[in-house]
N, C-alpha and C positions, 0 to 999 in steps of 0.2 A: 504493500500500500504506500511503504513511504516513495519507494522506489518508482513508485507511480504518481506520485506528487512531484516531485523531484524534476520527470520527465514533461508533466503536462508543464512548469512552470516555467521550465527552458524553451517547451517549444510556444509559450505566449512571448518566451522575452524574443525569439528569434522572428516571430511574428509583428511584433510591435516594432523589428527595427528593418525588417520587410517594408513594412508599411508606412512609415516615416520615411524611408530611402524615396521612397515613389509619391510621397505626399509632399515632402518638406519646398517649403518656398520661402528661401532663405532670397529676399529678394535684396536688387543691388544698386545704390544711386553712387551716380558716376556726376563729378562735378568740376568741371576745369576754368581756371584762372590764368591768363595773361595777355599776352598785346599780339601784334598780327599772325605771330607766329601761332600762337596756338588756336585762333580764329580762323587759319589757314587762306588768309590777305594773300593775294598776288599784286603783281607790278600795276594788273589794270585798275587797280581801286575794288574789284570784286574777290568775294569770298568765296574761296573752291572747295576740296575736300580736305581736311586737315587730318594729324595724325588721330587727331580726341573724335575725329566721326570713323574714323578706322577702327575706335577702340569703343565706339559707342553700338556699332552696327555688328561686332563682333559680339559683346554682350549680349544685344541683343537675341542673335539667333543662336549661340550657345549655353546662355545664363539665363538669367530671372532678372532682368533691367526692368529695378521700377521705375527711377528716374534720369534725366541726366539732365544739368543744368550749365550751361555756359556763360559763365562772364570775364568775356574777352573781345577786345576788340583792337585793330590798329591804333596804335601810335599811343598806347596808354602806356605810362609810365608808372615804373616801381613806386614812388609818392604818390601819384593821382590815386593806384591801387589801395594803396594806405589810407587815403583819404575814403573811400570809398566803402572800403570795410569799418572803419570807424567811425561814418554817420550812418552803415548799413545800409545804401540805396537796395532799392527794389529792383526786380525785372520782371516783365510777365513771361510764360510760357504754355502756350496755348493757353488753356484756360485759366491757369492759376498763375496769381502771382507771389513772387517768394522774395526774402531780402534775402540778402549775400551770407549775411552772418548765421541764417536759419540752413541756408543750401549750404554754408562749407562743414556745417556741425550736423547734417546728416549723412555727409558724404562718407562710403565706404570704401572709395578710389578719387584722391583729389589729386590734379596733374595740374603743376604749376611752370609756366614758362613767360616768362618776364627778364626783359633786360635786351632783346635783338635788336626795337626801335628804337628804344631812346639812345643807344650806344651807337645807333647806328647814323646820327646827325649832330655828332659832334665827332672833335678830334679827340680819341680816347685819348690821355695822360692820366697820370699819378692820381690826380686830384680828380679826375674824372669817377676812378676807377677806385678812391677812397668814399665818394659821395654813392656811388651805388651800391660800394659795400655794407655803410652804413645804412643805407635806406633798405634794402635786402634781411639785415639783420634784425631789423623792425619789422618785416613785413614776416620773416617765416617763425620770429617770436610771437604776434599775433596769430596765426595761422596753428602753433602748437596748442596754444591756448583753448584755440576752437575746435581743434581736431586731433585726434591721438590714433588714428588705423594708420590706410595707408596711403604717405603723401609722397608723391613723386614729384622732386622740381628739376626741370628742364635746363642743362648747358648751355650753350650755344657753338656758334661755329664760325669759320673766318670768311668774310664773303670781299666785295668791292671795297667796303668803307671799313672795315674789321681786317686789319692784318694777322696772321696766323700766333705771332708773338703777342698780340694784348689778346687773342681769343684765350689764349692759354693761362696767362694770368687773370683773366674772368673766370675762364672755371677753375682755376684753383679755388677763386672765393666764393661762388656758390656752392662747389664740394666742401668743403670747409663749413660754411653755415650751415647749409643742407642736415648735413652729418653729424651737427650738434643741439641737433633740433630731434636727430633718431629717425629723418626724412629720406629718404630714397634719391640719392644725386643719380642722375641718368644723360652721361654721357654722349651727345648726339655728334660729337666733332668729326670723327672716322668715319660716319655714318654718310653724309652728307658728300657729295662729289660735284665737281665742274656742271655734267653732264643734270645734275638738277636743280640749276638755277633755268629761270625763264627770260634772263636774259642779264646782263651783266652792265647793270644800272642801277638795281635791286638786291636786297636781303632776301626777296621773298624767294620760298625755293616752291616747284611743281607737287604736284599728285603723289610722284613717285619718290620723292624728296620723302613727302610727309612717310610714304607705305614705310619707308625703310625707319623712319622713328618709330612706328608704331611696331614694328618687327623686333625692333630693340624694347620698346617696353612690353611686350609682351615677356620677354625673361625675366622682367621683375616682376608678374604680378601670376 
C-alpha cells in the first residue's frame, strides 16, 4: 500500500510538470533604448530594420513576447536620455500608452545603445570623450536602479567621423561602466564591415549591418 502511494505521488509530481512544460507562459517584454543606431536610422532620414526588430520578430515566433517597447530615436543624446528618464516622458504604443521608467522596470531584455550620434558631430578628444563618460555613468546608474535582469548596452564602431583609435577608447569606457553596473557590454566593432555602410557620408550602417548585431546578441541572451 505504501508502495503504492509512493508511486501514485511520483506519477502526479511527473504529471504536474508534464503539464506546466506545455502550459507555462513565462511571457517576455523586450525594451530598447538609444539614438539612431538602435532605431535602425539610415542616411535617408528613414527608419529601416534595426538589430532590436531582429530581436523583436525572433521573440516573437520563438518565445512568448508580451511586449516590446522602443524608445529611440536619431540624434538623441546620452543627457537628453537622462533627461528623459528623469521626468519619465510617455510614449504610446498602439493602444497603450507607457512612460519610460514603467517600460525599463518591466523589461526582461533591455538593449541599450547610445553614444554613435552624438560622437559622431563632433571632433572626439579627451574632453569629449571624459563628458560622455560621465554622462554614460549617470545614465546606466539610473538604468540599475530601475532594472536588475538583463541589460545589454551597445559598443560602437569606427565609421567616416569615428576613427578606429577613439572607437576603441569609447568602448573601453562603456565596457568598463557597463561591467560595473553587472550589465552585459556587447561588443559590435568586428562585427560591422566596409561592405555595411550605405554609403560613406554616414554612421548609419544597412539591414545587414544590423543582422550581424543581432547575430552577436543572440550569444548573450
Amino acid at each position: 500500500m505504501k508502495k503504492k502511494l509512493i508511486l501514485i505521488a511520483l506519477l502526479g509530481t511527473i504529471m504536474s510538470f508534464i503539464i506546466y512544460f506545455y502550459t507555462a507562459t513565462d511571457e517576455i517584454t523586450i525594451v530598447s533604448l538609444g539614438d539612431g543606431l538602435a532605431s535602425g536610422m539610415t542616411p535617408y532620414n528613414i527608419e529601416g530594420y534595426s538589430f532590436n526588430d531582429y530581436l523583436k520578430e525572433s521573440y516573437k515566433i520563438k518565445h512568448n513576447l508580451a511586449e516590446y517597447y522602443e524608445f529611440a530615436r536619431s540624434n538623441l543624446t546620452t543627457r537628453e536620455l537622462i533627461y528623459e528618464i528623469k521626468e519619465n516622458v510617455s510614449r504610446n504604443f498602439k493602444n497603450e500608452t507607457i512612460k519610460i521608467q514603467q517600460a525599463i522596470n518591466k523589461a526582461d531584455i533591455l538593449t541599450v545603445a547610445i553614444g554613435l550620434d552624438e560622437l559622431s558631430k563632433v571632433k572626439v578628444n579627451s574632453t569629449i570623450r571624459k563628458t560622455y563618460e560621465q554622462d554614460l555613468t549617470e545614465l546606466l546608474s539610473m538604468l540599475k536602479m530601475l532594472n536588475q535582469k538583463k541589460v545589454i548596452v551597445l559598443g560602437i564602431y569606427p565609421h567616416n567621423e569615428l576613427d578606429i583609435l577613439n572607437a576603441s577608447k569609447i568602448n573601453a569606457i562603456i565596457r568598463d561602466i557597463a561591467l560595473s553596473n553587472d550589465f552585459t557590454f556587447l561588443d559590435i566593432n568586428n562585427v560591422i564591415t566596409k561592405d555595411n555602410f550605405l554609403n560613406n557620408t554616414s554612421p548609419y550602417i544597412n539591414y545587414e549591418g544590423h543582422k550581424r548585431i543581432y547575430e552577436l546578441l543572440k550569444t548573450v541572451l
